[in-house]
C-alpha positions in Angstrom: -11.7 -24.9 -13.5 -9.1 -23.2 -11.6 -7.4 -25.3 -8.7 -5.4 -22.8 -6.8 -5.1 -22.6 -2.9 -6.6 -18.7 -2.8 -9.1 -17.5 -5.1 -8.6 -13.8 -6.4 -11.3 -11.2 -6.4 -12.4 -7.6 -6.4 -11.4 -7.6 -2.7 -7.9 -8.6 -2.8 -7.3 -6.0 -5.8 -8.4 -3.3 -3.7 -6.3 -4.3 -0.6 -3.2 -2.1 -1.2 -4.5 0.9 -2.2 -7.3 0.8 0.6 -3.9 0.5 2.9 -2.3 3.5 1.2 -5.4 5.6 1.7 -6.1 4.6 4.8 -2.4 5.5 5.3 -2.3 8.9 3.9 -5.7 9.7 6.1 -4.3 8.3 9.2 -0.8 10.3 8.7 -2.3 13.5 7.5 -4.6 13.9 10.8 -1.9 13.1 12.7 0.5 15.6 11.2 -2.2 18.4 11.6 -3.5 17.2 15.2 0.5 17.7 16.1 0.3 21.3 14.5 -3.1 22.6 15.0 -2.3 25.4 18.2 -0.3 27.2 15.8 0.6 28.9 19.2 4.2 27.7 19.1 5.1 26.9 15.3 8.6 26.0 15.4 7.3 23.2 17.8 9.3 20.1 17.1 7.0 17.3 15.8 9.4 14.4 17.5 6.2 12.4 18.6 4.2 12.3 15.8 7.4 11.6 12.7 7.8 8.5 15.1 4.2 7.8 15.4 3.9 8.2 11.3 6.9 5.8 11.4 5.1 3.2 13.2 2.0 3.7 11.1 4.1 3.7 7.9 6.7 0.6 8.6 2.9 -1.1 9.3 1.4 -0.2 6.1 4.8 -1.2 4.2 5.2 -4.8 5.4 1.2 -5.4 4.5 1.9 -3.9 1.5 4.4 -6.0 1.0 2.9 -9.0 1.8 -0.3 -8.4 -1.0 2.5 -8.1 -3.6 4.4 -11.2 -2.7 1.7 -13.1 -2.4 -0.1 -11.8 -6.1 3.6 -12.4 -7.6 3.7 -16.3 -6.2 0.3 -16.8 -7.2 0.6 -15.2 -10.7 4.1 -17.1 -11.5 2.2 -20.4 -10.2 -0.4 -19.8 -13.0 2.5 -19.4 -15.5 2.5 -15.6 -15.5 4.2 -13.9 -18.3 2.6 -15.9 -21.2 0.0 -14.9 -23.3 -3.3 -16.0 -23.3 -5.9 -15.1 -25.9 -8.6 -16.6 -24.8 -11.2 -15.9 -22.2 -11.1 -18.3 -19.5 -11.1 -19.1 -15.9 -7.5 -19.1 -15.8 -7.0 -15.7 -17.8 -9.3 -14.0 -15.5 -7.2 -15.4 -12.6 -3.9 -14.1 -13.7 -5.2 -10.7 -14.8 -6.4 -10.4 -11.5 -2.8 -11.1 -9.6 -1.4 -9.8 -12.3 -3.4 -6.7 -11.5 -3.1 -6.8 -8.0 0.7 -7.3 -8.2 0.8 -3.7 -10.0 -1.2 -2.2 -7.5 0.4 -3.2 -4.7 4.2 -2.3 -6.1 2.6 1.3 -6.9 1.1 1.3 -3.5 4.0 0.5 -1.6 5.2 3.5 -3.7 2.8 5.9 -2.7 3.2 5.1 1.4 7.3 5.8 0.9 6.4 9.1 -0.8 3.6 9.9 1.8 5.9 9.3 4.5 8.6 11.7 3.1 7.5 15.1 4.5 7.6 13.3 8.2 11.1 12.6 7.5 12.1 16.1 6.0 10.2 18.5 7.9 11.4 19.3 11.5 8.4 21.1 12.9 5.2 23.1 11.7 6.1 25.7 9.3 
């Protein structure tokens, strides 16, 4: 029996990539709400590479937080060693262990998401 203060589950696997996707939705609608007139296309999109920003600095610190807490939880189970057997325990760690790799290529993907808000000055 595993006596750990959080229990690990399908659900906290899927945290950080359901923030990146929710994410790259959230900053791809705003991007084309900004530049759907196409009346004036060298309109500067000020407003919304601050509101992306905001949405991104948000998704980030989450992010974050899912991976520091898989990391503490899989070093408190003695992450690193090998375990050959199936047990409560191994199923634990792959889980954080799991999560902890999701989350850092998560945390990833919102950085590279967010990189066309940074470069690009208006809608062309």
């Amino acid at each position: 029996m595993i006596h750990s203060e959080t229990r690990d589950n399908l659900w906290t696997l899927i945290a950080a990539p359901t923030i990146w996707a929710l994410h790259f939705l959230v900053s791809y609608i705003v991007a084309a709400a900004a530049c759907v007139p196409n009346v004036a296309i060298f309109q500067a999109i000020a407003g919304p590479r601050i509101l992306i920003a905001v949405i991104t600095a948000i998704a980030l610190v989450a992010i974050g937080l899912i991976f520091w807490r898989a990391r503490r939880e899989w070093k408190g189970h003695g992450g690193g060693s090998v375990h050959d057997t199936d047990t409560a325990t191994g199923r634990e760690r792959f889980l954080e262990f799991s999560t902890l790799l999701l989350a850092a290529l998560s945390f990833v993907s919102v950085v590279f998401v967010a990189l066309p808000a940074l470069f690009v000055a208006d809608c062309r």
